[in-house]
C-alpha positions in Angstrom: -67.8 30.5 231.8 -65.8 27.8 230.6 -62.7 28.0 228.5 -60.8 26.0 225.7 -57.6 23.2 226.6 -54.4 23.6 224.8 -54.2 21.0 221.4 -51.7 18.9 223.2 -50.2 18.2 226.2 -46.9 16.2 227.8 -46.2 14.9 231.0 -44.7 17.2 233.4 -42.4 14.8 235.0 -44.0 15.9 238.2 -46.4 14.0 239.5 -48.3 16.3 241.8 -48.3 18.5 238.4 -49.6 16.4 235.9 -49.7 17.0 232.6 -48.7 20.3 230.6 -48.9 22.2 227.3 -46.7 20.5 224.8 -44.5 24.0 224.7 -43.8 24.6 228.0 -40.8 23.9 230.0 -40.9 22.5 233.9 -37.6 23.8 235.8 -37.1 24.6 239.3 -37.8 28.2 239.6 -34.3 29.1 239.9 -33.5 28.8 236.4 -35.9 31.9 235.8 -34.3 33.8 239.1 -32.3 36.8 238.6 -31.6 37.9 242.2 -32.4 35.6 245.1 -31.2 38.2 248.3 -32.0 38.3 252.2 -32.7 41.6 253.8 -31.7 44.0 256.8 -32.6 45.4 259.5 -30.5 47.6 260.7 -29.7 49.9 263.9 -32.7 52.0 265.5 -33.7 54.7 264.4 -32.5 58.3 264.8 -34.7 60.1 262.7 -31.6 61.7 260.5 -31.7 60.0 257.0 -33.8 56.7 257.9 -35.1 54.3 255.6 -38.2 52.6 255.7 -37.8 48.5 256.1 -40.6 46.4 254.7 -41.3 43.4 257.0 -44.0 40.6 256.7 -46.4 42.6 258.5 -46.7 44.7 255.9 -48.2 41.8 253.6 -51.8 40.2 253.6 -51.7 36.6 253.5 -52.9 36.6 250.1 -50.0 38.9 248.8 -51.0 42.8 248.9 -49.8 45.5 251.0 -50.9 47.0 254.4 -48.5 49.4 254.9 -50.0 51.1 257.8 -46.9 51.7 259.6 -44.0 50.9 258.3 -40.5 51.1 260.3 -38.2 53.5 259.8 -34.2 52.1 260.5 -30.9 53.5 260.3 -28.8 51.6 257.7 -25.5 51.6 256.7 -24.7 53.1 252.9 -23.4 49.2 251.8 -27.1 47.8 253.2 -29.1 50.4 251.2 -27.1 49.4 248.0 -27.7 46.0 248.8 -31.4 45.4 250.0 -32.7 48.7 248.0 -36.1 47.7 246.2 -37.0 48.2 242.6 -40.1 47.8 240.7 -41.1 44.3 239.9 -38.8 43.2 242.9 -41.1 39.9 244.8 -40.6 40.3 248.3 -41.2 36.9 250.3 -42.0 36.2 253.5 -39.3 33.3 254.9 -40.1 33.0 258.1 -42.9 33.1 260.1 -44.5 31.2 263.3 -47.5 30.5 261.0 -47.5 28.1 257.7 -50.3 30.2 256.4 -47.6 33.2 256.3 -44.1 31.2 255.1 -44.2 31.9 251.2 -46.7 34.6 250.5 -45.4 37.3 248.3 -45.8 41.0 247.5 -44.7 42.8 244.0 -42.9 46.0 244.2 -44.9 48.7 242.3 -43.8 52.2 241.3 -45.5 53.6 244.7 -43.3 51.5 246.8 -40.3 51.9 244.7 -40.7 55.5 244.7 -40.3 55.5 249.2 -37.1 53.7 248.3 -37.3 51.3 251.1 -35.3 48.5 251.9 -36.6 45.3 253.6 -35.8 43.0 256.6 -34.0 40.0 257.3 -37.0 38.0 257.6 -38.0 38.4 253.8 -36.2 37.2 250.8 -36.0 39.4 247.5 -36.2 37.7 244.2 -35.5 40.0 241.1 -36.9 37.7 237.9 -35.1 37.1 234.4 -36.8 38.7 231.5 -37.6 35.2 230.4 -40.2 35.1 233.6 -42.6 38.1 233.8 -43.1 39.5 237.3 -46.3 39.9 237.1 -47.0 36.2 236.4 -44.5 35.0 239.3 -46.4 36.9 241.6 -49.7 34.8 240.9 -47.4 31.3 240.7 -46.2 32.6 244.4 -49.3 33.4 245.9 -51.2 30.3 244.6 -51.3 26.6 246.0 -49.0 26.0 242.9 -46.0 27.3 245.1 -47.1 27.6 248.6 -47.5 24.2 249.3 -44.1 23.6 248.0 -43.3 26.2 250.5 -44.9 24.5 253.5 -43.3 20.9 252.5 -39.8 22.4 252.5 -39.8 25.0 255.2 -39.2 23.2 258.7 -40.8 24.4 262.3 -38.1 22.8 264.5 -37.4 25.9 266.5 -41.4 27.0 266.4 -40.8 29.0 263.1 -41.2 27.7 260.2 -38.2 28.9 257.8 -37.1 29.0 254.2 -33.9 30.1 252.7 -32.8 30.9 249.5 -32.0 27.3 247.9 -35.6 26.4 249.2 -37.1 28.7 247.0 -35.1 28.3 244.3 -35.8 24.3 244.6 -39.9 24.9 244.0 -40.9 23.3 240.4 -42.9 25.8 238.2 -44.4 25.2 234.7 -42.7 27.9 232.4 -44.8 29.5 229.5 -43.2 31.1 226.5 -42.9 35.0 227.7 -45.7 36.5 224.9 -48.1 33.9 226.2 -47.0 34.7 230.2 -48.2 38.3 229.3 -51.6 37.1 227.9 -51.9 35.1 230.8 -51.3 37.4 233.4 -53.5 39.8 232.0 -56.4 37.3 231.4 -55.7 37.0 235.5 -55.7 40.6 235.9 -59.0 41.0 234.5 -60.7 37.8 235.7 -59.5 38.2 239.7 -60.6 42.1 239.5 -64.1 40.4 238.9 -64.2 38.4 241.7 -62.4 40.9 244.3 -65.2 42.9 243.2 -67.8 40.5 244.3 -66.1 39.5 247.6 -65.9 43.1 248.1 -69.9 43.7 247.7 -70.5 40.2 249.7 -68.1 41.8 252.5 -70.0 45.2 252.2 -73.4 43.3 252.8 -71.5 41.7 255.8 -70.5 45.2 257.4 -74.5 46.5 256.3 -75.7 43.5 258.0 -73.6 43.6 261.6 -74.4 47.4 261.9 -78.4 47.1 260.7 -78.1 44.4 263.4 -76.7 46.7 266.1 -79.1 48.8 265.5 -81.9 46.6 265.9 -80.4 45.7 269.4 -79.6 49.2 270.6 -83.6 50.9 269.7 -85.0 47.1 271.3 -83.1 47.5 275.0 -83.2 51.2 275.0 -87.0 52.3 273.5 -88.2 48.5 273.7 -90.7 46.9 271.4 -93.7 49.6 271.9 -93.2 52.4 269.4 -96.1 54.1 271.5 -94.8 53.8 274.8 -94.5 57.4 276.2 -90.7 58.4 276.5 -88.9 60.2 279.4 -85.3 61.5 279.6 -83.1 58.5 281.0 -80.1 61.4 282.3 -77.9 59.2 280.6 -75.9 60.5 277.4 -75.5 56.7 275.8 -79.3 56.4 276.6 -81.5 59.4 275.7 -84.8 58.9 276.0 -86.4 55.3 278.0 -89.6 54.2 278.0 -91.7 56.2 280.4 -92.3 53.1 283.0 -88.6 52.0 282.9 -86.1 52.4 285.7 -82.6 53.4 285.2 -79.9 52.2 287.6 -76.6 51.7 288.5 -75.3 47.8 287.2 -74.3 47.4 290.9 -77.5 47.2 292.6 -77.9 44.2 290.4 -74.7 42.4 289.9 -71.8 41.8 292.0 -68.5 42.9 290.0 -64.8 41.2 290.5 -62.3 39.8 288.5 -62.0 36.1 287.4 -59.6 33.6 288.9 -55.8 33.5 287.9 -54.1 30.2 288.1 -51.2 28.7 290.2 -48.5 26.9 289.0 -49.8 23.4 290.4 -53.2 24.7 288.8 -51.6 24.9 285.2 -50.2 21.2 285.5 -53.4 20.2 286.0 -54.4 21.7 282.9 -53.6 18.1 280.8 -56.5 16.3 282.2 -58.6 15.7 279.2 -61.7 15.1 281.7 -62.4 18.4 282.1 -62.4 20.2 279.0 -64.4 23.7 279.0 -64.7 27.0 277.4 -62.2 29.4 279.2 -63.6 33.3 278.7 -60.3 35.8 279.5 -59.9 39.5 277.8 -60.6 38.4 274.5 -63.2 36.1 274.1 -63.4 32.4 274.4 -60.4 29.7 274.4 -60.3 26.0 274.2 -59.2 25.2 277.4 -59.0 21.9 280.2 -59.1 22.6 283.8 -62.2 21.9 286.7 -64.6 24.9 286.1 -65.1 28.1 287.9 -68.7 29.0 286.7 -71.5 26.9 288.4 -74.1 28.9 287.2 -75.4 31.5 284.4 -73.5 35.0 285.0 -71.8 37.3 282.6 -68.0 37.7 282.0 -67.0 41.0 280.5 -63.2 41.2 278.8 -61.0 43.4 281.3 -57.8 43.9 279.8 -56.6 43.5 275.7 -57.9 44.5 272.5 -61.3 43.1 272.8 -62.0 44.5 277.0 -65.6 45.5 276.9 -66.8 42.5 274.9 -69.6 41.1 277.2 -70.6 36.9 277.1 -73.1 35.6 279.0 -71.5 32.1 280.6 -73.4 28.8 281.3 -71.4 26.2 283.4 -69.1 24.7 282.7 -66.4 27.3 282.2 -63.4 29.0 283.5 -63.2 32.6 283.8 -59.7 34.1 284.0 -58.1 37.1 285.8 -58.5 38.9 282.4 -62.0 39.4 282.5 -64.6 40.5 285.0 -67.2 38.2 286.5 -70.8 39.8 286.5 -72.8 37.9 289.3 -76.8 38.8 290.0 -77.2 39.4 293.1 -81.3 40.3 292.5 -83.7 38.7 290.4 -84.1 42.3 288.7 -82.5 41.8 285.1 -83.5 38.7 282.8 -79.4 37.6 282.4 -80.3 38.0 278.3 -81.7 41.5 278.6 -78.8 42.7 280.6 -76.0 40.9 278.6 -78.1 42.6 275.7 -77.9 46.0 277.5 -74.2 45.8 278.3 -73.5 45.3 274.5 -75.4 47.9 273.2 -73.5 50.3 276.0 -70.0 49.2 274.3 -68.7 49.2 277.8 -65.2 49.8 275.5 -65.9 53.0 275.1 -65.0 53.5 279.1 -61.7 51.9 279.0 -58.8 53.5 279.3 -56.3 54.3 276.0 -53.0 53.3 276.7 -51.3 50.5 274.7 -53.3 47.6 276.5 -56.9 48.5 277.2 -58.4 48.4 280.8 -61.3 48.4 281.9 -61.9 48.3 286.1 -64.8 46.6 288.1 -65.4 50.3 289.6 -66.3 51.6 286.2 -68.3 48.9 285.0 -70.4 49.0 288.2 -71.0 52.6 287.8 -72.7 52.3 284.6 -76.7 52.8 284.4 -78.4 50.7 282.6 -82.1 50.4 281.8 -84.2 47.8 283.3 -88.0 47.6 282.2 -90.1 45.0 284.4 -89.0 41.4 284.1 -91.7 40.0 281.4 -91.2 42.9 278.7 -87.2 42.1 279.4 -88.1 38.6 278.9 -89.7 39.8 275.3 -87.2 42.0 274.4 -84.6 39.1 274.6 -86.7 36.4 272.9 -87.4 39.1 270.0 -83.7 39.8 269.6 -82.9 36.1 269.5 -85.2 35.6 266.7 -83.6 38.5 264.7 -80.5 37.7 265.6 -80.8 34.6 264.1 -82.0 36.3 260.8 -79.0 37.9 260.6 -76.9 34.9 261.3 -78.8 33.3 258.5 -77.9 36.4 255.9 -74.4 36.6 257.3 -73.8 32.9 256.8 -75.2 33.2 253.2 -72.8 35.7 252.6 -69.7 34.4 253.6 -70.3 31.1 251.5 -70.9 33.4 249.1 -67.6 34.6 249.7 -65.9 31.7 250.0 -67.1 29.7 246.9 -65.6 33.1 244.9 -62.2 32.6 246.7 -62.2 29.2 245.9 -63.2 30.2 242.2 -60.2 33.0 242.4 -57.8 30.2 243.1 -58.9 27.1 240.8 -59.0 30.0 238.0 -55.1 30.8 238.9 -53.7 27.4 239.3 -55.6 26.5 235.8 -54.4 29.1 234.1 -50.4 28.9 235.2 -50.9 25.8 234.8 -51.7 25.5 231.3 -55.2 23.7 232.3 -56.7 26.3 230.3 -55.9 27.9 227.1 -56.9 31.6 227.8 -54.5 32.8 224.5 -58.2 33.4 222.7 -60.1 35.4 225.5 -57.6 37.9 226.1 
């Protein structure tokens, strides 16, 4: 859908910005500021009369909340007066060790107003005039409008990179007449609620897609590809039922289990020699990383230790394998290295770690699992046959997230035109 221009339009001034409707105004944003505050944070908690203290981690990059566990503190009576949040308050994120983070902005509704919280020293509060609605600053903050103002001014000399109050007072915003801001942030309201809606379903698909695919890979290496085959209890919970003329047996009668190789302090100055860039495979997955490899041949690194222990890769050389995950090495010609990594996946060798704060999963326990292992060409089939679906999958997967991605980029042209004044959206409203 396309929509109408204004009748006429003047130079902004600003050259990044362009031109403007002939009635707007273009001031730095601290002419329509109120309330430009730094937060708290208080003493720890006794759990007599705390209040909750909003931080950055309770806002999405894009601007909404996650308040999935928010931190109580104690504070004094003067830093509750000072730092309490209202409705329409925009909290801002001012520092951050990511520029994707420095500048992104929640609005205060009536649920978080109503939990009375306060909010750290790491966010800033700004409290708008009536000439500037909220609602409409909160679009202006989140957009590229203002957060690549943002990023130019805040600095990452120290690692993080910072604003402070006169920063984000110094940002240059186009400034509608109020009746029109209202029209405008409704015509967003209604027009961005359409395309969550659609990321949403593309995003659904996604999840449909990565469990249907699971799926496929589970029945595959644990019934295999004959829906005939005669079945016998494998004895194993995870299992059930195997294929009549499969074995069942323990992962160490096939693989030797230990942990990969840490490095030593003359090891890690090493690490600057561009000749020997490889993959690196520790507890969570796969790293850019440069040092003489570790892997000289196909074997299977499982994550031991972090959030993702239990994720299984099968390794080709070159590549490092750190003391954070465990090294699978065949020691018999028994398992096709696809099949097994294939196996290992579907056991969601997770599921065996232990649940403390950082997740651990020991050599012991992964060689006492039992696994299936039909003969060596129906292995051989089973892996080629998940390869091909996988890559089905992939395909749908990949279709979806472009999807996804041309609708964000739709979400934000559609914002920056219409705060901009690109787009006259008085009539469709």
């Amino acid at each position: 859908m396309s929509f109408p221009r204004y009748p006429a339009y003047k130079d902004s001034g600003v050259e990044w910005l362009g031109e403007v409707p002939g009635h707007w105004k273009v001031q730095p944003f601290k002419h329509q500021v109120d309330r430009n505050d730094g937060g708290v944070w208080g003493e720890d908690p006794d759990g007599i009369d705390d209040t909750i203290v909003l931080r950055s981690t309770e806002q999405t990059v894009d601007g909404h909340w996650k308040l999935d566990d928010p931190a109580p503190r104690k504070l004094s009576e003067s830093e509750i007066r000072g730092s309490l949040l209202a409705e329409n308050d925009l909290l801002l994120t001012k520092s951050s060790g990511s520029s994707l983070h420095i500048g992104k902005t929640t609005l205060v509704n009536a649920e978080i107003a109503a939990m009375h919280c306060c909010y750290s020293n790491f966010m800033q509060r700004i409290r708008m005039r009536r000439t500037f609605l909220p609602k409409l600053a909160w679009y202006v903050m989140n957009n590229d409008l203002a957060r690549l103002q943002f990023d130019l001014l805040s600095n990452s000399s120290t690692g993080l990179a910072n604003l402070n109050a006169t920063m984000v007072g110094q940002i240059v915003v186009p400034v509608a007449p109020l009746p029109e801001q209202t029209q405008i942030a409704a015509f967003l309201d209604r027009e961005t609620a359409k395309i969550d809606a659609l990321v949403a379903e593309q995003r659904r698909l996604m999840a449909l897609l990565k469990e249907k695919r699971q799926a496929v890979i589970s029945h595959a290496v644990t019934r295999g590809l004959n829906p005939h085959a005669p079945m016998k209890p494998s004895g194993i919970e995870w299992l059930g039922d195997v294929p009549e003329h499969w074995k069942v047996i323990p992962l160490r009668w096939a693989a030797k289990v230990c942990s990969g190789d840490g490095l030593s302090s003359a090891e890690v100055e090493a690490i600057d020699d561009d000749e020997h860039t490889v993959k690196v495979i520790g507890g969570n997955g796969m790293m850019g990383y440069t040092y003489q490899p570790n892997v000289t041949h196909s074997l299977l690194a499982v994550g031991r230790v972090g959030a993702l222990c239990g994720n299984v890769h099968l390794v080709h050389p070159p590549a490092w394998i750190t003391d954070n995950a465990l090294v699978l090495d065949p020691v018999s010609t028994i398992f096709d290295l696809r099949f097994l990594s294939l196996s290992l996946r579907s056991r969601n060798l997770n599921d065996i770690a232990s649940k403390t704060a950082q997740p651990l999963i020991t050599g012991t326990q992964v060689s006492d699992q039992r696994i299936p292992c039909p003969p060596l060409p129906e292995q051989d089939a089973i892996a080629t046959y998940l390869t091909e679906e996988s890559n089905k999958f992939d395909t749908l997967t990949t279709e979806a997230q472009r999807a996804i991605d041309l609708l964000q980029e739709r979400r934000t042209a559609l914002i920056s035109a219409a705060v901009t004044g690109q787009i006259d959206v008085r009539g469709v409203v």
